[in-house]
PDB file as gemmi writes it, atoms N, CA and C in Angstrom:
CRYST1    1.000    1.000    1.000  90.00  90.00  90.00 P 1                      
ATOM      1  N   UNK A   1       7.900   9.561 -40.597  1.00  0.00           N  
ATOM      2  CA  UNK A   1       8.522  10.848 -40.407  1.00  0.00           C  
ATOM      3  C   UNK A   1       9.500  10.772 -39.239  1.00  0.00           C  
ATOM      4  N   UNK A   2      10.589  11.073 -39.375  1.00  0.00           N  
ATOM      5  CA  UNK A   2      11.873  11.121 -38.339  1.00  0.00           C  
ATOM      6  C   UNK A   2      11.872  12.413 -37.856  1.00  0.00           C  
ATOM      7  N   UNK A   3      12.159  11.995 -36.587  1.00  0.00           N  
ATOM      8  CA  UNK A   3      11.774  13.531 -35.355  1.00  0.00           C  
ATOM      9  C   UNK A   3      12.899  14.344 -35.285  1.00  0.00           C  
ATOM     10  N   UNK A   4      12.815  15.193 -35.313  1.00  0.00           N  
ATOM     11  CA  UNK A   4      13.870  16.596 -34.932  1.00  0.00           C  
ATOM     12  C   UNK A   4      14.851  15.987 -34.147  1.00  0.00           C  
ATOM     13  N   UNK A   5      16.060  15.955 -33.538  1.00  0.00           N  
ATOM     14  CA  UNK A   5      16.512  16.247 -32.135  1.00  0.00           C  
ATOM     15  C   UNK A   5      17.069  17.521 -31.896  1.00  0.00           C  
ATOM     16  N   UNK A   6      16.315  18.148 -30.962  1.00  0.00           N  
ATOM     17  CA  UNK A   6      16.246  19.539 -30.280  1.00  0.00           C  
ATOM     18  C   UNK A   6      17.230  20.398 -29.322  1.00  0.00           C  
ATOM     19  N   UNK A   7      17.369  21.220 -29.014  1.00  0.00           N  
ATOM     20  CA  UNK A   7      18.059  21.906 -27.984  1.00  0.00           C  
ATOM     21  C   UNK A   7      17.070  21.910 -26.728  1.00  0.00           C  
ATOM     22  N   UNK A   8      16.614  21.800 -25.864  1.00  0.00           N  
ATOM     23  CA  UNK A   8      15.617  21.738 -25.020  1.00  0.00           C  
ATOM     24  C   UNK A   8      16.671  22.818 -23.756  1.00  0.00           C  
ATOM     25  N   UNK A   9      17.116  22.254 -22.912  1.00  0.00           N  
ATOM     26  CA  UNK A   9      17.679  23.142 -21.628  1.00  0.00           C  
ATOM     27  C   UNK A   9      18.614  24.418 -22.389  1.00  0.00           C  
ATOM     28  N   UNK A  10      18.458  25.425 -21.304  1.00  0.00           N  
ATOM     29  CA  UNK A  10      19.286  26.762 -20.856  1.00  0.00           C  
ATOM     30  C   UNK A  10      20.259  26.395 -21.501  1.00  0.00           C  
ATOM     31  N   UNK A  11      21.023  25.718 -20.848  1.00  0.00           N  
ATOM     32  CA  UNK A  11      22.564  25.681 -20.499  1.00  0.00           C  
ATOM     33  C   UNK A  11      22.868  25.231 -21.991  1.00  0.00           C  
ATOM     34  N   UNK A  12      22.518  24.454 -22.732  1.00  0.00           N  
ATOM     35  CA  UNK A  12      22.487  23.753 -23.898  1.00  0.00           C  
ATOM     36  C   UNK A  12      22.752  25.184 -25.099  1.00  0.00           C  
ATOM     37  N   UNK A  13      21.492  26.191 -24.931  1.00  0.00           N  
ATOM     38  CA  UNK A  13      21.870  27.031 -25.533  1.00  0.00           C  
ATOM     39  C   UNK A  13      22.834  28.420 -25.685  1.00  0.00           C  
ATOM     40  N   UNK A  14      22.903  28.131 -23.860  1.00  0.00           N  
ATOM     41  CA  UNK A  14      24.131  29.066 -23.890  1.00  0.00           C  
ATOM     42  C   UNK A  14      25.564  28.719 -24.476  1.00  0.00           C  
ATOM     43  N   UNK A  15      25.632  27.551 -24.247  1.00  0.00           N  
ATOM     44  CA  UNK A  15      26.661  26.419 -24.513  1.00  0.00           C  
ATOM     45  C   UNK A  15      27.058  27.008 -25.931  1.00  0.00           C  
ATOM     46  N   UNK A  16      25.927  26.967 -26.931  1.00  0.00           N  
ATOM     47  CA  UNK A  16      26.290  27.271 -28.274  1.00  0.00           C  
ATOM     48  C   UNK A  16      26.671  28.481 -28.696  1.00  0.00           C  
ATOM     49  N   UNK A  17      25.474  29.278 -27.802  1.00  0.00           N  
ATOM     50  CA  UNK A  17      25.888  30.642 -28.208  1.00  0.00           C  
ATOM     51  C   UNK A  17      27.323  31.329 -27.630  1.00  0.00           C  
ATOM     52  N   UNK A  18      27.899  30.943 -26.622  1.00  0.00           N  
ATOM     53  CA  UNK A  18      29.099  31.482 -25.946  1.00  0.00           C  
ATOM     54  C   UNK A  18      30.344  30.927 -27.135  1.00  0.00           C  
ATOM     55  N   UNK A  19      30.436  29.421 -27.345  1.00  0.00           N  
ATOM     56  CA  UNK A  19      31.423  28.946 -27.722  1.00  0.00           C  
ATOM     57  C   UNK A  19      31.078  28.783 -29.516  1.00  0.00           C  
ATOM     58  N   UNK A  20      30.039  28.720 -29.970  1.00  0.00           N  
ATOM     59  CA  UNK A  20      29.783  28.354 -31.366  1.00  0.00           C  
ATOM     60  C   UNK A  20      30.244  29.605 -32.526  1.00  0.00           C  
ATOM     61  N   UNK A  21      30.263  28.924 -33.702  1.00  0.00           N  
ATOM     62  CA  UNK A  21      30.590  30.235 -34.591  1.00  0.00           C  
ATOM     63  C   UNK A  21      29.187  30.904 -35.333  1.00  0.00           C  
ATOM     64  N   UNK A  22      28.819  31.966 -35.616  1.00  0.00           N  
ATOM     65  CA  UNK A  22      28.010  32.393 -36.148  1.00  0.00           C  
ATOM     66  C   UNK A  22      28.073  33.228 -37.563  1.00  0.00           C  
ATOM     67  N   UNK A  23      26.889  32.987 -37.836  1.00  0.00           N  
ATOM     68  CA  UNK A  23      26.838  33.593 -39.565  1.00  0.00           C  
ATOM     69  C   UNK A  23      25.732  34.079 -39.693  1.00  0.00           C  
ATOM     70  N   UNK A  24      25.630  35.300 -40.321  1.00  0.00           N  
ATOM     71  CA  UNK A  24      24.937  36.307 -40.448  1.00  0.00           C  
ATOM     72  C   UNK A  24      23.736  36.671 -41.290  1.00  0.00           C  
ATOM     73  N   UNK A  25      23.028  36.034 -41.835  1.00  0.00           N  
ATOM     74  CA  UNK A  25      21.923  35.941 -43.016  1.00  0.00           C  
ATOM     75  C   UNK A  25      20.737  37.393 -42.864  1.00  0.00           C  
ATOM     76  N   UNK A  26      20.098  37.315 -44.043  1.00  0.00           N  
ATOM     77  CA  UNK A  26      18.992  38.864 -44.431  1.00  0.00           C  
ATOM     78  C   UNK A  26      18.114  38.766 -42.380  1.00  0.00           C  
ATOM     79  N   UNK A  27      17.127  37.664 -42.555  1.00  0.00           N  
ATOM     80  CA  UNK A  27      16.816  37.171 -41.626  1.00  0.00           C  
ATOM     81  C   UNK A  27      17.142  36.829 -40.388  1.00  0.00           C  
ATOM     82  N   UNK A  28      17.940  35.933 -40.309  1.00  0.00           N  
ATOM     83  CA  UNK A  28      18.242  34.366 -39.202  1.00  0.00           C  
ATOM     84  C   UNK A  28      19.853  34.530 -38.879  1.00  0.00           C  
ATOM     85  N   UNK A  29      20.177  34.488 -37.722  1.00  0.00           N  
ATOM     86  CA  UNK A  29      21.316  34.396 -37.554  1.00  0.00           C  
ATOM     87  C   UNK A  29      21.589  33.042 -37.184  1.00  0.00           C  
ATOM     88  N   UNK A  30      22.674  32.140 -37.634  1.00  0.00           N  
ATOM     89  CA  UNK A  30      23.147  30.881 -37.175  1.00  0.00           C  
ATOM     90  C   UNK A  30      24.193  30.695 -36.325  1.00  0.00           C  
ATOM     91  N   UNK A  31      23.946  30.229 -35.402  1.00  0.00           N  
ATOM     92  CA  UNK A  31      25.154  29.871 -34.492  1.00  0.00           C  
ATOM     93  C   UNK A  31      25.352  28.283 -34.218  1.00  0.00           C  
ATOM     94  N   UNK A  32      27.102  27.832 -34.723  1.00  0.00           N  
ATOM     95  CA  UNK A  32      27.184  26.742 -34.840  1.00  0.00           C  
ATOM     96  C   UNK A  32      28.150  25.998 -34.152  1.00  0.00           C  
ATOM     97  N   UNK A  33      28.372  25.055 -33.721  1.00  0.00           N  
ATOM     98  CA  UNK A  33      29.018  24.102 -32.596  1.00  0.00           C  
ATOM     99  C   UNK A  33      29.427  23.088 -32.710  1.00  0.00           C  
ATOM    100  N   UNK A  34      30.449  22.529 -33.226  1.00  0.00           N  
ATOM    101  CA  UNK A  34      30.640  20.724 -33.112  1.00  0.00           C  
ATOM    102  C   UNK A  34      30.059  19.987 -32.137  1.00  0.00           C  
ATOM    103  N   UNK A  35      28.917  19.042 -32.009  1.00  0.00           N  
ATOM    104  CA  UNK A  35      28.934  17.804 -30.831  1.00  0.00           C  
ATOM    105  C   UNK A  35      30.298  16.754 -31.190  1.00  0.00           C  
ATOM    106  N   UNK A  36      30.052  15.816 -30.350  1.00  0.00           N  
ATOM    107  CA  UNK A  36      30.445  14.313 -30.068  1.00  0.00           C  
ATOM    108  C   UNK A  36      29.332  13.285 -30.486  1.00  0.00           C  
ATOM    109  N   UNK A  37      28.249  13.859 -31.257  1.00  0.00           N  
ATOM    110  CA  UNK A  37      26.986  12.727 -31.554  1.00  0.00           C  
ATOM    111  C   UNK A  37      27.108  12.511 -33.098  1.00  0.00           C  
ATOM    112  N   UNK A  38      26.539  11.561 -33.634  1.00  0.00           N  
ATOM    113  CA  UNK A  38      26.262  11.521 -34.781  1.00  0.00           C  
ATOM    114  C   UNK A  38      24.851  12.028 -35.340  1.00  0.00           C  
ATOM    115  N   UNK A  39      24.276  12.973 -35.134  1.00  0.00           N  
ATOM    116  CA  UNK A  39      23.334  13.925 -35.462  1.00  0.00           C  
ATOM    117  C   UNK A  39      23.299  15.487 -35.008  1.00  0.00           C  
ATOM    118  N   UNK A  40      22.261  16.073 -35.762  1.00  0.00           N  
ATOM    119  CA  UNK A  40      22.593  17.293 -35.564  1.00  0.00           C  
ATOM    120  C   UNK A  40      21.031  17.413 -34.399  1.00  0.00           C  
ATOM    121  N   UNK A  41      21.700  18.525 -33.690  1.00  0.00           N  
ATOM    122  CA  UNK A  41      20.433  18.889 -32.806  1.00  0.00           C  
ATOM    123  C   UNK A  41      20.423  20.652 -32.618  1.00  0.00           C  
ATOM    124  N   UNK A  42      18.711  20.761 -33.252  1.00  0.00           N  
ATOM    125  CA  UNK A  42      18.828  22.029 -33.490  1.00  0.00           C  
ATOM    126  C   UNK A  42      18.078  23.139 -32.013  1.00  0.00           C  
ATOM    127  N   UNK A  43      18.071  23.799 -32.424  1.00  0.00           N  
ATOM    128  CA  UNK A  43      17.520  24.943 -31.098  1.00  0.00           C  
ATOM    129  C   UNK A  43      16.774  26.068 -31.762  1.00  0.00           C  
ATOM    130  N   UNK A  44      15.935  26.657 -31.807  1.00  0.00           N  
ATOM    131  CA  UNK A  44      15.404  28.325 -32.278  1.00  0.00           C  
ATOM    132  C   UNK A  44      14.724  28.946 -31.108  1.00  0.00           C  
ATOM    133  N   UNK A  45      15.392  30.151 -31.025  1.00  0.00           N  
ATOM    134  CA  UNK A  45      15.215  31.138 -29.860  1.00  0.00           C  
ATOM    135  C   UNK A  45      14.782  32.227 -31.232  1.00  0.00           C  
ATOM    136  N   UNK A  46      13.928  32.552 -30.179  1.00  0.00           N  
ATOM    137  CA  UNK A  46      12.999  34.294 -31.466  1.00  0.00           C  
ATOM    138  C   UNK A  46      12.467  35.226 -29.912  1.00  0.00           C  
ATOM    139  N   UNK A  47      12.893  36.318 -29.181  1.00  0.00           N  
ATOM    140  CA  UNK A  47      12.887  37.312 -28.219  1.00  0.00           C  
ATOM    141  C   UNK A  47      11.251  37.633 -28.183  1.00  0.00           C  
ATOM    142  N   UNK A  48      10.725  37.291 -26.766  1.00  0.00           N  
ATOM    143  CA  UNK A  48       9.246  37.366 -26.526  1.00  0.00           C  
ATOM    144  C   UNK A  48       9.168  38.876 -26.573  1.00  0.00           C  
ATOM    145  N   UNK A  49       9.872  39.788 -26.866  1.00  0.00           N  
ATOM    146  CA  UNK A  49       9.586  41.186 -26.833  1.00  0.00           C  
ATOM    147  C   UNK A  49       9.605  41.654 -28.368  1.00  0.00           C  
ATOM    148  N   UNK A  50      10.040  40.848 -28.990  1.00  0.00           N  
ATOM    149  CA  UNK A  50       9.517  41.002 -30.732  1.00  0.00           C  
ATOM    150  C   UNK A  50       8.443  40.983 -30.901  1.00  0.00           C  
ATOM    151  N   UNK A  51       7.541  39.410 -31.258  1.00  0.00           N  
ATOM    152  CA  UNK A  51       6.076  39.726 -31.359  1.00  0.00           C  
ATOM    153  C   UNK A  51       5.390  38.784 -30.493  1.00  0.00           C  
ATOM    154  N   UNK A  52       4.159  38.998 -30.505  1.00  0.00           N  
ATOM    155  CA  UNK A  52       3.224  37.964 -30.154  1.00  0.00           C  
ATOM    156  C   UNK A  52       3.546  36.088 -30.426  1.00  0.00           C  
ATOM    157  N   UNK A  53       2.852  35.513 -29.568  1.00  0.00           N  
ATOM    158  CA  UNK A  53       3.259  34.178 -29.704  1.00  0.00           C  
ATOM    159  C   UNK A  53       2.797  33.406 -31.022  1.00  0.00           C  
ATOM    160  N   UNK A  54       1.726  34.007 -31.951  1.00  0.00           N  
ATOM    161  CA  UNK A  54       1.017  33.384 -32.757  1.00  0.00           C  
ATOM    162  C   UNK A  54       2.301  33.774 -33.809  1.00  0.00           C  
ATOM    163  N   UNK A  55       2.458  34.954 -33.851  1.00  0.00           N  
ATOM    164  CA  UNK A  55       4.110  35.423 -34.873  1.00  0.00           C  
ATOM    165  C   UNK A  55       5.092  34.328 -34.605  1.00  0.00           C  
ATOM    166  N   UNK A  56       5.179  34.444 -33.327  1.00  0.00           N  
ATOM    167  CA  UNK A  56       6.788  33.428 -33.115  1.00  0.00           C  
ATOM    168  C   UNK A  56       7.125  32.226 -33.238  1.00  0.00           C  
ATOM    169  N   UNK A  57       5.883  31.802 -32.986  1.00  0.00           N  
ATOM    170  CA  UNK A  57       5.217  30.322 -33.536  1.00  0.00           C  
ATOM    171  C   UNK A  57       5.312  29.994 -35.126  1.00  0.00           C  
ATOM    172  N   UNK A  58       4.959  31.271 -35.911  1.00  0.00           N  
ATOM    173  CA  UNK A  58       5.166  30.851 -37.482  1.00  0.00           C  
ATOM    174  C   UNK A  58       6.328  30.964 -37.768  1.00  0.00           C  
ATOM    175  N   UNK A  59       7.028  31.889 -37.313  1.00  0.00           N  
ATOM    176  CA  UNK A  59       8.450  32.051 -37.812  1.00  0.00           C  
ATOM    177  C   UNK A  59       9.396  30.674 -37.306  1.00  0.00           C  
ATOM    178  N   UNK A  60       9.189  30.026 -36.056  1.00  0.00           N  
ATOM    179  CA  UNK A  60       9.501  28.711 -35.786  1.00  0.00           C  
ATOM    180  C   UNK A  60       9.141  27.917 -36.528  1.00  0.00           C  
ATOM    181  N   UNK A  61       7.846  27.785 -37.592  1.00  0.00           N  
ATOM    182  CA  UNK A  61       7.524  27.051 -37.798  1.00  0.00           C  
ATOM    183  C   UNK A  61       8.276  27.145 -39.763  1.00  0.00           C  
ATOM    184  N   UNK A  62       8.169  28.003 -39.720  1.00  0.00           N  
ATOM    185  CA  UNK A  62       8.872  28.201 -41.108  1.00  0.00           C  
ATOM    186  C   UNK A  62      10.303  28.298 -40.786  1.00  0.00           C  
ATOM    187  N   UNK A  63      11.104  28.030 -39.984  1.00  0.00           N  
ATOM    188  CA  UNK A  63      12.298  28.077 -39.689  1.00  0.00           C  
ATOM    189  C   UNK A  63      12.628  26.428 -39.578  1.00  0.00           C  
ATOM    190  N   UNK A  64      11.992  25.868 -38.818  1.00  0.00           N  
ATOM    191  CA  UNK A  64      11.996  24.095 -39.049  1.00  0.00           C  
ATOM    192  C   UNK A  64      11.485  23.396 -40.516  1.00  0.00           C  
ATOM    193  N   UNK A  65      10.796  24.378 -41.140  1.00  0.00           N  
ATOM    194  CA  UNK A  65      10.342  23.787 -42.051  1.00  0.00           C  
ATOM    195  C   UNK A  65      11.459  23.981 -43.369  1.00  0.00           C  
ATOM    196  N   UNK A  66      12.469  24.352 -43.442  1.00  0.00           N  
ATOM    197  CA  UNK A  66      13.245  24.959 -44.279  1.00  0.00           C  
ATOM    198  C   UNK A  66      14.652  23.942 -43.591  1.00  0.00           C  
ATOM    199  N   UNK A  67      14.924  24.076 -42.823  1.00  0.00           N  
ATOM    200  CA  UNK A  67      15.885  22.922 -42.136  1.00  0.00           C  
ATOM    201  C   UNK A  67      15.887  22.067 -42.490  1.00  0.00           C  
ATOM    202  N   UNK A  68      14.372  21.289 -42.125  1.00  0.00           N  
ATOM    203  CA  UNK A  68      13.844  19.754 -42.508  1.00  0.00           C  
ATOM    204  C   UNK A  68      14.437  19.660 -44.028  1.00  0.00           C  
ATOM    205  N   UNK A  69      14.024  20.460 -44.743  1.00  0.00           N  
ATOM    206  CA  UNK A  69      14.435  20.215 -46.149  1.00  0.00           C  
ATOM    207  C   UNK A  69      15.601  20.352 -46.738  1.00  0.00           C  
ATOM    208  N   UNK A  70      16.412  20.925 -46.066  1.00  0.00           N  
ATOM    209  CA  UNK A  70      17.673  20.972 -46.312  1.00  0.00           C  
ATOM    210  C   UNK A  70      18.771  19.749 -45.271  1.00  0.00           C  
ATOM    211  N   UNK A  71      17.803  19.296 -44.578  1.00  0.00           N  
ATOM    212  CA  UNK A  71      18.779  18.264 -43.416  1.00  0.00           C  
ATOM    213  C   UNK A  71      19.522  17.214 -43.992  1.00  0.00           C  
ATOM    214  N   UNK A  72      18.763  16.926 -45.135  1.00  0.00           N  
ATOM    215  CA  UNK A  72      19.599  15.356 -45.869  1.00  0.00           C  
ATOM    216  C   UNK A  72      21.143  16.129 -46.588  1.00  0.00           C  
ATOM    217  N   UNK A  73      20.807  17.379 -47.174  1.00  0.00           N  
ATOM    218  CA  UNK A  73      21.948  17.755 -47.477  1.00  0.00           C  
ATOM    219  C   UNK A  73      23.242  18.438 -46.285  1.00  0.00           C  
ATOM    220  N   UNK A  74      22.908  17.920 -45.237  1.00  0.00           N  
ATOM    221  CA  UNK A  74      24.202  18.660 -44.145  1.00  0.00           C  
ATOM    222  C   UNK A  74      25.185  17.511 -43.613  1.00  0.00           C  
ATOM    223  N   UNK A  75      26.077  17.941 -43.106  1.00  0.00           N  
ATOM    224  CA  UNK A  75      27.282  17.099 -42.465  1.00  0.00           C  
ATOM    225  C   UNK A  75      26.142  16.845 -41.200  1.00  0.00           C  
ATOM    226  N   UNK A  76      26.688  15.769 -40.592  1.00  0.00           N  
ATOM    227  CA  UNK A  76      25.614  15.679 -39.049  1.00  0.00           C  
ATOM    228  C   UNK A  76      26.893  15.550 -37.753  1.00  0.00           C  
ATOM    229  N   UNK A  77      26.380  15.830 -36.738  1.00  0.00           N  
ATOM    230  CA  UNK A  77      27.437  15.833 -35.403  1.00  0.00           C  
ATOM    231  C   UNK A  77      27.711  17.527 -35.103  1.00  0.00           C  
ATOM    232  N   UNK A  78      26.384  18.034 -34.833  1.00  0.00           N  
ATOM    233  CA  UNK A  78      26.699  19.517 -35.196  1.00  0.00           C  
ATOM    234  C   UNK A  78      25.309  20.381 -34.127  1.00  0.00           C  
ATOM    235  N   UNK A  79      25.393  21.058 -33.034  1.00  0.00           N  
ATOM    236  CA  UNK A  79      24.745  21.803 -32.073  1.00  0.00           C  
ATOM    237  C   UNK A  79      24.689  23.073 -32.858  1.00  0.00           C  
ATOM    238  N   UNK A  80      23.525  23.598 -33.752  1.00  0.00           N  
ATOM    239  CA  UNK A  80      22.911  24.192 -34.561  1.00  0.00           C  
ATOM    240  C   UNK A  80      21.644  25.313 -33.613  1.00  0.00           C  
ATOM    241  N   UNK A  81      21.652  26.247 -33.327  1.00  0.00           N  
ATOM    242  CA  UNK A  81      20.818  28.018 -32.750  1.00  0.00           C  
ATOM    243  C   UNK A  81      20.896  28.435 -34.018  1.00  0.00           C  
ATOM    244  N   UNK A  82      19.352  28.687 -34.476  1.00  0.00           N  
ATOM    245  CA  UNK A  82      18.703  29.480 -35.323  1.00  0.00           C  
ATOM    246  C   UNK A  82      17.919  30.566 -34.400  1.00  0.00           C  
ATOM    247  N   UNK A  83      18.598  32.086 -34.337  1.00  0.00           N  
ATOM    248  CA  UNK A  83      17.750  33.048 -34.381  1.00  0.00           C  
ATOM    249  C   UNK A  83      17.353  34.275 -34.754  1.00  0.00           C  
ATOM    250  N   UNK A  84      16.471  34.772 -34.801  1.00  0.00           N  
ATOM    251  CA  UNK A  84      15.672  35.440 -35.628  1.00  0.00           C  
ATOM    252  C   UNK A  84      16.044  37.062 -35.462  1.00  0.00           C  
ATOM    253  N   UNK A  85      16.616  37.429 -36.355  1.00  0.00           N  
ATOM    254  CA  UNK A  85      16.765  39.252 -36.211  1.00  0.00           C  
ATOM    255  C   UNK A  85      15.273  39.975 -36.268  1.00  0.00           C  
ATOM    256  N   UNK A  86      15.466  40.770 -35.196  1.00  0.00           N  
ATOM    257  CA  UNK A  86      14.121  41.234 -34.124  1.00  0.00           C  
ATOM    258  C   UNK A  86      14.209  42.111 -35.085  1.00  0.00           C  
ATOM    259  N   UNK A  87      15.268  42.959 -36.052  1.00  0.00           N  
ATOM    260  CA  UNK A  87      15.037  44.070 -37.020  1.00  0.00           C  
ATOM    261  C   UNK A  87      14.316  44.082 -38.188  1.00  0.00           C  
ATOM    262  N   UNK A  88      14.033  42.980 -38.280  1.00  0.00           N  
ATOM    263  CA  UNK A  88      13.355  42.677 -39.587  1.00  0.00           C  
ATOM    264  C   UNK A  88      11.630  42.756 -39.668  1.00  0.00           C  
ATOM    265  N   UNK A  89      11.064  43.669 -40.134  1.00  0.00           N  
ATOM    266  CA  UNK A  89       9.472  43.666 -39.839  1.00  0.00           C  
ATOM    267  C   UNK A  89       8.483  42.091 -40.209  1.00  0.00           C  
ATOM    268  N   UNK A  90       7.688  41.518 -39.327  1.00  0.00           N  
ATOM    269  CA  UNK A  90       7.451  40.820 -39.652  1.00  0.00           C  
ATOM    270  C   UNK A  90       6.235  40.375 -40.827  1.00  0.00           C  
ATOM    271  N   UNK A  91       6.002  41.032 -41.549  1.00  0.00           N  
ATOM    272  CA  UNK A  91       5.651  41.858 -42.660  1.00  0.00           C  
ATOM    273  C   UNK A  91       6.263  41.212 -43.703  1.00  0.00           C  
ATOM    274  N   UNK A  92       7.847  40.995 -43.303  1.00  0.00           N  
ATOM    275  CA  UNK A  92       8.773  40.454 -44.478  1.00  0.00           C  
ATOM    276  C   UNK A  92       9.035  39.192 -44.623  1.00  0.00           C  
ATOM    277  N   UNK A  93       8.518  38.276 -43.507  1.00  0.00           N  
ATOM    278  CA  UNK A  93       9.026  37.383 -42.848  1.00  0.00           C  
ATOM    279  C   UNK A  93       8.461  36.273 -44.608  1.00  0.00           C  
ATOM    280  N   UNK A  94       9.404  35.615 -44.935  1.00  0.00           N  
ATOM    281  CA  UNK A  94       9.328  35.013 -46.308  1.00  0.00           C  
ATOM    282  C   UNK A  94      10.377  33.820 -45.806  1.00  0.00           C  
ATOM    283  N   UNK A  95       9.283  32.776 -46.483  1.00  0.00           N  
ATOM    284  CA  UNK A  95      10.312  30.924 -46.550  1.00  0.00           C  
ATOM    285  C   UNK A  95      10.737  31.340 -47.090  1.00  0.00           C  
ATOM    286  N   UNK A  96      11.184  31.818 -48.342  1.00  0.00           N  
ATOM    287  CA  UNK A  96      11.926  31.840 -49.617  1.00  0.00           C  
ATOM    288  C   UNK A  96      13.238  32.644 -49.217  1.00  0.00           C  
ATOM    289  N   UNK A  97      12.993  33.680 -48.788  1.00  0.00           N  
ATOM    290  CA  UNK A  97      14.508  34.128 -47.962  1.00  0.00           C  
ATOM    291  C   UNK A  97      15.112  33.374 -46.468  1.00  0.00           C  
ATOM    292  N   UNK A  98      14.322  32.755 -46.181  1.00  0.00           N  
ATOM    293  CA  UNK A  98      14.629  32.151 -45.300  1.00  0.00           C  
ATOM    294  C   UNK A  98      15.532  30.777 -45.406  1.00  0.00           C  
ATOM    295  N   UNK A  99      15.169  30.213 -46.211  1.00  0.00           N  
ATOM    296  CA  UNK A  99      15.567  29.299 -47.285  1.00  0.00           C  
ATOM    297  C   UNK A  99      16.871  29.117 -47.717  1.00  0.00           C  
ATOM    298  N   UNK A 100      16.712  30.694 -48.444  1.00  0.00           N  
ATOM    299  CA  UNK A 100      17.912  30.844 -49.085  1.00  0.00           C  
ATOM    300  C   UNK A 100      19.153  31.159 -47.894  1.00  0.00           C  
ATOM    301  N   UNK A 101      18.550  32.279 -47.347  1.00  0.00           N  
ATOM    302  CA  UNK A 101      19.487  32.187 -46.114  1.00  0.00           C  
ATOM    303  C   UNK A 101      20.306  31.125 -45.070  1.00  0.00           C  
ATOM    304  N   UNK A 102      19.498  29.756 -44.837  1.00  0.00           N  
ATOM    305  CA  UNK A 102      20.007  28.945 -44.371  1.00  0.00           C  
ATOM    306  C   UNK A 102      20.861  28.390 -45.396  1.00  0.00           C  
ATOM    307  N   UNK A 103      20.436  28.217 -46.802  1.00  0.00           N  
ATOM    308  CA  UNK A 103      21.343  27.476 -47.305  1.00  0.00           C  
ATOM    309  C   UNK A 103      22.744  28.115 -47.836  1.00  0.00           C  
ATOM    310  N   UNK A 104      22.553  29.404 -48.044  1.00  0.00           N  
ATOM    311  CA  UNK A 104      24.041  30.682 -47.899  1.00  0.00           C  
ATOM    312  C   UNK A 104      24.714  30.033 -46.626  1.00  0.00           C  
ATOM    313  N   UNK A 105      24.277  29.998 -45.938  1.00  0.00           N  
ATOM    314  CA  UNK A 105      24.862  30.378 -44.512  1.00  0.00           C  
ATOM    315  C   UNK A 105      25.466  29.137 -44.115  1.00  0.00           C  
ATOM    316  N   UNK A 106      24.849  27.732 -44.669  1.00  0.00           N  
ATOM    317  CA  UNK A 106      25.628  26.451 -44.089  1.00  0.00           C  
ATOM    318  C   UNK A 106      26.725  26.183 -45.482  1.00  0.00           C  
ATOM    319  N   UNK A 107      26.736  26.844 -46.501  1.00  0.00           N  
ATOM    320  CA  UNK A 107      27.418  26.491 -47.269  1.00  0.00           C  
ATOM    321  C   UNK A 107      28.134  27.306 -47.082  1.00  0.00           C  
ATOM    322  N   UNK A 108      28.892  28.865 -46.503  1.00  0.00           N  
ATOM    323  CA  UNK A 108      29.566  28.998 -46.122  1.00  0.00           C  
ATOM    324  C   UNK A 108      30.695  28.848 -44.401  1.00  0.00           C  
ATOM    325  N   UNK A 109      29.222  28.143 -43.850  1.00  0.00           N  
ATOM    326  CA  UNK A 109      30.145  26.969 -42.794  1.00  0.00           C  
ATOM    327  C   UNK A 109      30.702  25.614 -42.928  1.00  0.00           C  
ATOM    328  N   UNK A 110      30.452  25.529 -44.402  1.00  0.00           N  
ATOM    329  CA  UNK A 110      31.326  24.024 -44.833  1.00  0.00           C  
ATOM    330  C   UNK A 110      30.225  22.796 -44.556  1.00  0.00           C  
ATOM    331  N   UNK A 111      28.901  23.282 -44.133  1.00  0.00           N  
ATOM    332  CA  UNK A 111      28.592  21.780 -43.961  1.00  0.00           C  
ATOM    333  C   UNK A 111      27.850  21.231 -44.903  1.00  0.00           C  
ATOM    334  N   UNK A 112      27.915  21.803 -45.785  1.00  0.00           N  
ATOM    335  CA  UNK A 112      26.786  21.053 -46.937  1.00  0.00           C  
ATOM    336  C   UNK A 112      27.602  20.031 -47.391  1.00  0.00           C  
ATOM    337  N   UNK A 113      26.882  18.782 -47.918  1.00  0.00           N  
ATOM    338  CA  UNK A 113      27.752  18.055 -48.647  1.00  0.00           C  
ATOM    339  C   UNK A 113      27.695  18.056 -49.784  1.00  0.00           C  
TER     340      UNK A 113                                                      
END                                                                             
C-alpha cells in the first residue's frame, strides 16, 4: 500500500487556500494549486465547531477513502484542500455523493486523465 503525501503545516494550507482555485461540490469544497513535485499532496480541514471528533474523523476518513480511489485516475504535481461544508447535516454525510462530487469537481478542473 503506497502512503498518502499530505499537507501537514499552517502555512502549507494557507498557501492553497489564498492562491489555489476552488470548486464547489453538494458536500466538499476543493481547493486547487499547481506544485513543482511530481505528486499530488493532499490536505482536509473539516471546522472543530461543526461536530465532534468521532464525526470529523469519519468524514476524513471517507474523504481519503474516495481520493485513494480515484488517485490513479488524476494528473499528479498538484497541492489539493478538501473541505467540508459545515451546512450540510451530518445525517447526509454519504461516500456516494462524496464520490461523485470529487469526481465532478476534478473533471471540471481538467485533471482527470
Amino acid at each position: 500500500m503506497r502512503k498518502m503525501k499530505t499537507l501537514k503545516k499552517n502555512y502549507e494550507f494557507q498557501n492553497v487556500l489564498n492562491k489555489g482555485k476552488f470548486y464547489i461540490g453538494k458536500q466538499i469544497t476543493i481547493y486547487i494549486m499547481p506544485n513543482r513535485k511530481e505528486a499530488n499532496y493532499i490536505g482536509i480541514a473539516i471546522s472543530s465547531k461543526a461536530y465532534h471528533a468521532v464525526k470529523r474523523n469519519e468524514i476524513k476518513r471517507k474523504i481519503r477513502e474516495s481520493y485513494r480511489l480515484l488517485a490513479k485516475e488524476l494528473r499528479q504535481g498538484y497541492h489539493i484542500v478538501f473541505l467540508w461544508n459545515k451546512k450540510v447535516p451530518i445525517e447526509q454525510l454519504d461516500f456516494h455523493i462524496i464520490s461523485q462530487d470529487m469526481k465532478s469537481i476534478f473533471s471540471k478542473a481538467g485533471m482527470l486523465i
